[in-house]
N, C-alpha and C positions, 0 to 999 in steps of 0.2 A: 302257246306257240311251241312250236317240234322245233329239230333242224330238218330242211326236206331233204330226202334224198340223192344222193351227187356223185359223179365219177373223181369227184375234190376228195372223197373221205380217204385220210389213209396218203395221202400225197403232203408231198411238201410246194411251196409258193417260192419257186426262187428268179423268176422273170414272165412278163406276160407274153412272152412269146410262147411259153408253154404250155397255155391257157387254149380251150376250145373257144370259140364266140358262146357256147353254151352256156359252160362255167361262165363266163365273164356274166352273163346274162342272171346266172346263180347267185353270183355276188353281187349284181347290184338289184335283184329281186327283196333278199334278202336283207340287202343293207337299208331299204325302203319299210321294209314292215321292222326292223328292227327301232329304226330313226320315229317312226309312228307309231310307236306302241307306246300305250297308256298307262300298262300295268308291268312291273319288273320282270324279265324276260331270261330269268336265270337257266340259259341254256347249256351253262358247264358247269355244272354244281359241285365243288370240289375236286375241277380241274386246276394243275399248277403252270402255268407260262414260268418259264426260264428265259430272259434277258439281257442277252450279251453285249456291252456294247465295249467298242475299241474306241467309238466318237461320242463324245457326248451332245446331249439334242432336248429338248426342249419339249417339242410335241411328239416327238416317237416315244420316248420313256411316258407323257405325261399320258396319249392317247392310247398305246398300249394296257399301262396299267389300269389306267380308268375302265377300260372297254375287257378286260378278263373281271373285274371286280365287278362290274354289272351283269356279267354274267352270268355273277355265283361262283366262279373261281379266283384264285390269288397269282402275284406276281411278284417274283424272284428277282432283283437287279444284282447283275454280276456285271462291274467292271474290269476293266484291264487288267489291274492291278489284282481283282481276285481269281484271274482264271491264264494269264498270260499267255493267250494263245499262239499256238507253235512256236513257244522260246521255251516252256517249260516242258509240263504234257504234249505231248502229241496233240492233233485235233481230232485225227480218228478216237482214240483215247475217252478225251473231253464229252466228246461224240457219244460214247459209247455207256460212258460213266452218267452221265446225264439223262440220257435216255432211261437207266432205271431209278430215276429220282425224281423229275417232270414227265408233262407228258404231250407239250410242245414246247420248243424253244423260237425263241425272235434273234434274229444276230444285227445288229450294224457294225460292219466290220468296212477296214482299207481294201484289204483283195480280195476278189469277189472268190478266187478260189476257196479262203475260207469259209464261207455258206455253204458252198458247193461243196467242200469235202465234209462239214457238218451233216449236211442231210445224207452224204453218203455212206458212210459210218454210224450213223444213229440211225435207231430206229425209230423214231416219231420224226411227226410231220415238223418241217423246217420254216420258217417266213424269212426271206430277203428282207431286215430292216433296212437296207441301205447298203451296196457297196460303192467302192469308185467307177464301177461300171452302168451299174443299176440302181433305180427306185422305183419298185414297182408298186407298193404299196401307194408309194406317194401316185404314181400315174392312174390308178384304179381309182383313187380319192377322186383325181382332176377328171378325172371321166364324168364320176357320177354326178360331179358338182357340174358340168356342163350339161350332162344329160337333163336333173334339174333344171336348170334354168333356161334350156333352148327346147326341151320336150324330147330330142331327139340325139343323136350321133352321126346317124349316116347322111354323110354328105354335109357336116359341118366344115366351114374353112376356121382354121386355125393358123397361128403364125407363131412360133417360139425363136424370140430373138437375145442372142450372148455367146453364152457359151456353152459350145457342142460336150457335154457331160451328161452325167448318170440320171438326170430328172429327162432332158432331152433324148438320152436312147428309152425311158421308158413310156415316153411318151410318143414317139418313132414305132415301138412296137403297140401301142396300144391304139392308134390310129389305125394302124395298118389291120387290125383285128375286127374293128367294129364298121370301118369305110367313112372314118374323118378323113382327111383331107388337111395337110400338114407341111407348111413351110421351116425348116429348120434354118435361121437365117443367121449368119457368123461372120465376120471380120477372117480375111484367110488366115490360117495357121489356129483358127480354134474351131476347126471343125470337128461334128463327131466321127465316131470309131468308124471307119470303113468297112468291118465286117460286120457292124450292127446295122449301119445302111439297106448292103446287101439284104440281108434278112428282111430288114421292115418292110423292106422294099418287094420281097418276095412273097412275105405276108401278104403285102397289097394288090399283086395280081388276083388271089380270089376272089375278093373282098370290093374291087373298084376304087381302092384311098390311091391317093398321090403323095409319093412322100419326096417333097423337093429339097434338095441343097442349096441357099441362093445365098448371097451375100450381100443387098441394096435393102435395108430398113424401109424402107419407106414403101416400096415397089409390093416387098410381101406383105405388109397389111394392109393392102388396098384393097375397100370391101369384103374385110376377113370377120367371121361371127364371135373371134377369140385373138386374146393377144395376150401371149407368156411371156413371162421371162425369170431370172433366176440371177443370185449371185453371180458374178466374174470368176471370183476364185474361190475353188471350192476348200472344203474342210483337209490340212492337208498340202498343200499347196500353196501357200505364203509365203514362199518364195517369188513366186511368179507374180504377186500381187502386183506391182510398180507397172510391171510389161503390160497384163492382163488391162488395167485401167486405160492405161494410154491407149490400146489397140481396140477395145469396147468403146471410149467413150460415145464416137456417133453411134451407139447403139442403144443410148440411154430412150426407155420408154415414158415418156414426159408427154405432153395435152398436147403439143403440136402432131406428133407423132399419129396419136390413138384418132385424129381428128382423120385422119385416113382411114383407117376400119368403117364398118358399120355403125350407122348413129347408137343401134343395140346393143352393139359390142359389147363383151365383159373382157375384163382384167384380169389374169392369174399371177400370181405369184406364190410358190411352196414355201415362201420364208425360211428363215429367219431373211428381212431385206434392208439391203444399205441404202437406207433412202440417201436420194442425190448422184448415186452412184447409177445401181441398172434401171432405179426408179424414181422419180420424183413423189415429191409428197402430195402434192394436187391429185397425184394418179390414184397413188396405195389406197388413199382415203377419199377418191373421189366414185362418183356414182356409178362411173362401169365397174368398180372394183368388186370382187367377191371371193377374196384372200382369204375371208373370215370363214365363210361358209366351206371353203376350201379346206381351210386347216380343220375345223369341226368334222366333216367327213371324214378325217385320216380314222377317228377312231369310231365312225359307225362302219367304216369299210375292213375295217378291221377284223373291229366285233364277228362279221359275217364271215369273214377268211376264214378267223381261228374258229368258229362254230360247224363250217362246212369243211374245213381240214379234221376236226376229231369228229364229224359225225355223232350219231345216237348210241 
């Protein structure tokens, strides 16, 4: 197996808004013959991944690493503590320094400024692990894991219900890319960002997706092919937990709820999840659910990012 050819080489991933449908199409080409391939598919053979993280995580450290090391390259973990970013070093700096010593790096960082001044300072290609704005990786994972299991994207109904955050705008722009069809539905005061709306939303005039803002549970997953949802309070933010709960509760997605979708519905959740909280346990573990296969794709969608960002 090669890496095929991409207008991705040479670029950095830091939201799918900046993504073609093409590219997106590349990635998840890609992430299919990677996911079915028989024989070891070492496509970056003594390439180095550098991995910054500010948060610490579970499947991002564990899927990252795994999916550079099946590829034939190794992976670098820098936390907080060894690289302090913008209290010590500069980021431009970090940025700069970095780049002649890997030859991509992964960030999960608090502001998403820092990604963004990462890749703009460094000269290799950047991956958004996660900011407080954005997840895009995690939303390309959620793509392919529906595309999987419904055959298709365009013209899927989806409903993601909690809170308006960084899984929710990338999945806002990742609808609006492929022509899902997409309920963001919130208790007021946790809606998402206004000017990510706009965008998805402008995304979606090409495209045909609907990207709605509602606030009634129950109303938005009526006969929907998909049903999301996510932590209350994110990493970061525990302060607000007490508020977050009481104002979520009736948003909890439990068997009464999903009994409104489609009989075929599937379940999403990006985990880590509080059961009892955004999800009941009948749910997580029951037969619409596909969290598993969900989290599994973080690092074949991966694999194909970082394959198609360094190119041949």
């Amino acid at each position: 197996m090669k890496i095929p050819s991409s207008t991705l080489t040479g670029k950095s991933l830091i939201s799918i808004h900046d993504l073609s449908i093409e590219e997106i199409n590349q990635v998840f080409d890609l992430t299919a013959a990677l996911k079915s391939a028989t024989e070891p598919t070492r496509l970056l053979e003594g390439k180095i991944l550098g991995m910054i993280f500010e948060k610490p995580s579970t499947r991002t450290r564990v899927s990252f690493e795994a999916g550079i090391y099946q590829l034939g390259g190794t992976g670098i973990f820098l936390n907080a503590n060894d690289l302090q970013l913008g209290r010590g070093e500069t980021i431009a700096d970090t940025a700069r320094v970095l780049s002649r010593y890997v030859d991509i790096i992964m960030a999960r960082t608090f502001e998403h400024s820092k990604v963004t001044d990462l890749a703009q300072y460094g000269t290799i290609p950047v991956i958004n692990g996660l900011t407080d704005l954005l997840h895009p990786c995690q939303g390309m994972a959620d793509m392919m894991t529906i595309l999987e299991h419904k055959g298709r994207l365009k013209n899927i109904q989806m409903t993601y219900i909690g809170d308006g955050n960084n899984v929710a705008h990338s999945l806002m722009f990742g609808a609006a890319k492929v022509g899902m069809h997409l309920n963001v539905t919130t208790p007021p005061g946790c809606e998402p960002d206004e000017k990510i709306v706009k965008m998805a939303k402008a995304d979606a005039e090409a495209t045909g997706s609907r990207i709605n803002i509602t606030t009634d549970p129950v109303k938005s997953v009526k006969d929907v092919d998909v049903i999301y949802t996510d932590v209350w309070t994110s990493m970061g933010q525990e302060k607000d937990n007490d508020a977050k709960i009481k104002m979520l509760q009736p948003y909890q997605v439990n068997t009464a709820l999903v009994k409104n979708a489609k009989d075929d519905c599937i379940v999403m959740h990006c985990l880590p999840a509080h059961r009892g909280e955004e999800i009941t346990d009948n749910v997580v573990d029951g037969p619409h659910s596909v969290v598993l296969d969900e989290a599994e794709n973080r690092m074949h969608v991966q694999k194909a990012i970082m394959a198609l960002l360094l190119g041949n």
